[in-house]
N, C-alpha and C positions, 0 to 999 in steps of 0.2 A: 716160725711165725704162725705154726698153729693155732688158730684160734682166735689171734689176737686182731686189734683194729686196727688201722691206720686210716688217719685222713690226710689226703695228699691235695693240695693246687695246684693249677697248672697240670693237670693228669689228660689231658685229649689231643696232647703232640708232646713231639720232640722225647726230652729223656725225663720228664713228669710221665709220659704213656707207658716207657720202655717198664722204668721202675715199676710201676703200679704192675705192671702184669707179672714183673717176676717175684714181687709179694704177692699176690694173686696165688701164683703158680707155689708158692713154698705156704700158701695155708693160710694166711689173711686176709679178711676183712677187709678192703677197699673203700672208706667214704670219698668221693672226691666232690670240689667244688668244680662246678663249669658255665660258662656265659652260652655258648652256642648251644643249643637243645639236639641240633643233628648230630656235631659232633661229639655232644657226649653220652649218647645212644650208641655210635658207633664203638667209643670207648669202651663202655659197659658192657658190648654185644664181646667183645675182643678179654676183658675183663670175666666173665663168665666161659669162658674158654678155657681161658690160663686156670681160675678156679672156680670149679663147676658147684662146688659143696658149700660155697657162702655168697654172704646175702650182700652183695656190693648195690652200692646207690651212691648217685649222682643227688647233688643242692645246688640250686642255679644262683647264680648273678652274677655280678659285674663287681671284682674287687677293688675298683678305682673307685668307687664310690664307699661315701662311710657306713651311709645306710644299709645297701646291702651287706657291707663286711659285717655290720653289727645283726643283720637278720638270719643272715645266713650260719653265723656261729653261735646264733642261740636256738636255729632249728638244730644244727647237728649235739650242739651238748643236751637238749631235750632229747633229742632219739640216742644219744650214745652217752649213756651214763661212767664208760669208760672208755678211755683211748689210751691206748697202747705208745702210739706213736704218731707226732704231728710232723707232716714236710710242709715246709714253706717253701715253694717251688715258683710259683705263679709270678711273672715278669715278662718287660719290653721296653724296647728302646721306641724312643721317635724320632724321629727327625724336626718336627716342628715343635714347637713349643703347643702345650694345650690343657686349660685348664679344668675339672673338673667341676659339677653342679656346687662342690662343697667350695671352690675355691683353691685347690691346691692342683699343684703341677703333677701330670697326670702318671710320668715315672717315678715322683716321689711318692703318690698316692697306691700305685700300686706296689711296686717292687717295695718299697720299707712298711706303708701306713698299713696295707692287708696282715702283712707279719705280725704288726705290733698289736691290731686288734682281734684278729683269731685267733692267738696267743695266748691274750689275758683275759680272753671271756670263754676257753676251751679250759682253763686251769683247771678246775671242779672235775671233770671230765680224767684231765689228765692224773691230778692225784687218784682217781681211782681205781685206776692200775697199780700193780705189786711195784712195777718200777714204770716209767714214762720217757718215751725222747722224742725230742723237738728235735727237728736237723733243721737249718736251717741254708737254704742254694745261695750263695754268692758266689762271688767270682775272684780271680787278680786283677780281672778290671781294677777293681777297687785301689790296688799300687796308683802309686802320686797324685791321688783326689783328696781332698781336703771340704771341708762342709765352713760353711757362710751363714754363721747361724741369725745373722740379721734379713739372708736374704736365702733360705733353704727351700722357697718354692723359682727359685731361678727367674725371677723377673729382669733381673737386667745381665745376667751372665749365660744364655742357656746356648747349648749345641748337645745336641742328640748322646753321641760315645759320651761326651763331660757330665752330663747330666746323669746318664747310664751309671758313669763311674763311682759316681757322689752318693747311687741306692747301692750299691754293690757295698759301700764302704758302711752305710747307714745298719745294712746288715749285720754284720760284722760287730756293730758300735753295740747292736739291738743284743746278738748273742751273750757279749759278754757280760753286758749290763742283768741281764737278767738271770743269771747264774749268780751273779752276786746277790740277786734281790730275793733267788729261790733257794737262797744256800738253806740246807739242811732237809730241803725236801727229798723223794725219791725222782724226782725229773731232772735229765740230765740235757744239755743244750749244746750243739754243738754247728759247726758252720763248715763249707766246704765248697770246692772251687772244681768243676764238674769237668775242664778242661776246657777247648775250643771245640764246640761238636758242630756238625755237618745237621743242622734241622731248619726248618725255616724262622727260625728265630731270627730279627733282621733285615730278613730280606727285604722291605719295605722303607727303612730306615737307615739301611748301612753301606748301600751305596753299589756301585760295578765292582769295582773291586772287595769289596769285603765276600760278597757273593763268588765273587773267582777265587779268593783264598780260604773260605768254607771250602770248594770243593778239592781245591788241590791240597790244601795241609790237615784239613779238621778231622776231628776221630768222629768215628759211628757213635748213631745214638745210643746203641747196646753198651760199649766202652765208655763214655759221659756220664750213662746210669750206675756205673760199676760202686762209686765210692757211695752216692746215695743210700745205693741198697746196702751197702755194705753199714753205713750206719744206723739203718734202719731195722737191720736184724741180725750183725754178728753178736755172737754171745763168747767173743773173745772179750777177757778181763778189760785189753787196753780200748777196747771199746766202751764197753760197760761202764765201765769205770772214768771214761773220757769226760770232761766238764767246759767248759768253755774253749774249747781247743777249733783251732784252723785245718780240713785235711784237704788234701790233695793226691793223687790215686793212692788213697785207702793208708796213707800216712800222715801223721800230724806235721803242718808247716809252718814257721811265723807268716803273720800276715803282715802288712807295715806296722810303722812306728805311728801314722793318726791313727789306725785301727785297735792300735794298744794305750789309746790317750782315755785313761780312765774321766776328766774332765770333762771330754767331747761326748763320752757315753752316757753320761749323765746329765748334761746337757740336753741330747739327743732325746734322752729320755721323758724331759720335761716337757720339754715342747711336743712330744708328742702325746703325751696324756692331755695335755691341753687342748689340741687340736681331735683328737677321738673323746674328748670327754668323756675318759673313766680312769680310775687309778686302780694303781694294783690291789692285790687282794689277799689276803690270808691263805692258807693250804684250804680245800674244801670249801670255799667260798666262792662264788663269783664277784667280778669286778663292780664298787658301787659307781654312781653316776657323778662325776666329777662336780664339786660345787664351785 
């Protein structure tokens, strides 16, 4: 990872922190996004530790909103005219329902809508690396969720883990769709299930008991990070060469049968260029403004 950039979300806890440092630590570039100003200071300070020899920086806001998802990834494709490697990390559950300024339900806005638009307005960026990867964090939550696509901000169906479930699966939908849509480029997209980790992920939302089986069954956050980094810098062929694939510690797995519903991903697709108003883009291009 010498050399190279990555920008990571979700980098100032849990296994977004672990990973980032140990590309840090193997010779990367660090872009991360962060809402909290303290904790992504601390990050950085922790960041500059692991690798002392590059220029890691923090971009603030809030990726449940669209606005900032749209400001934030056209300051970082201005200051990084290459990226190496995109994580799509950044997620939470709730317990209550809660709508964003934009209107959309606040887990589907961030866990899928941040993905979909730091994606396609980092494109330019990512073609201009030798080769590019997008990882993209979901889960197995994602098993027996199914998407409503009449009613995908959960207005009249919502409970915290189902709704959790639904961006897990949206992921998923988002990876493989757009391996189809990048086919021929050199950016490869790939999606992966980080295990049950012990972070405070949750803990606000997930109840006494999930909080009692974090501690007694969950892996560390060091082992959670494992397959991330692993996708993020082995320069083993079945990596490299990986394209739409599901993994699971640092092996490819199927994922369900909606997650392989090339209709729902396309689907999934449209609506969501609708609601971020922009559409995809040619290699070297950025995304224009949806009419």
């Amino acid at each position: 990872m010498q050399g190279k950039t990555v920008v990571i979300t979700g980098a100032t806890s849990g296994i977004g922190l672990v990973a980032a440092n140990h590309l840090a630590a193997m010779g990367a570039k660090i872009i991360f996004v962060a809402r909290d100003r303290q904790r992504a200071q601390a990050a950085l300070n922790a960041l500059r530790q692991a690798g002392p020899d590059s220029d890691h920086r923090p971009f603030y806001g809030d990726l449940s909103r669209l606005g900032d998802m749209n400001r934030v990834a056209q300051e970082i494709a201005a200051a990084e005219p290459r990226i190496d490697v995109l994580i799509n990390n950044a997620g939470a559950m709730f317990r209550d329902r809660e709508v964003t300024e934009d209107g959309l339900e606040r887990t589907f806005a961030l866990n899928h809508m941040s993905y979909f638009v730091l994606t396609l307005l980092l494109r330019k960026s990512l073609a201009g690396a030798e080769a590019a990867r997008v990882v993209n964090v979901s889960s197995h939550a994602h098993k027996g969720a199914h998407l409503n696509f009449s009613d995908l901000q959960s207005e009249h169906d919502y409970a915290g883990y189902r709704v959790y479930s639904r961006s897990k699966l949206c992921n998923i939908l988002f990876t493989r769709e757009l391996v189809r849509r990048w086919a021929g480029t050199r950016i490869t997209v790939n999606a992966l299930h980080p295990g049950f980790v012990n972070t405070r992920f949750g803990d606000d939302s997930g109840g006494r008991k999930f909080r009692l089986a974090k501690r007694l069954f969950a892996l560390s956050p060091q082992k959670g990070a494992e397959t991330m980094v692993y996708l993020a810098s082995s320069e083993d062929p079945a990596v490299k060469n990986a394209n739409g694939l599901y993994f699971y510690r640092k092996q490819p797995v199927l994922p369900s049968s909606e997650a392989q519903d090339p209709h729902s991903a396309g689907a999934l697709w449209q609506m969501s260029e609708r609601i971020a108003a922009i559409n995809d883009c040619v290699p070297g291009q950025l995304p224009r403004a949806a009419e």
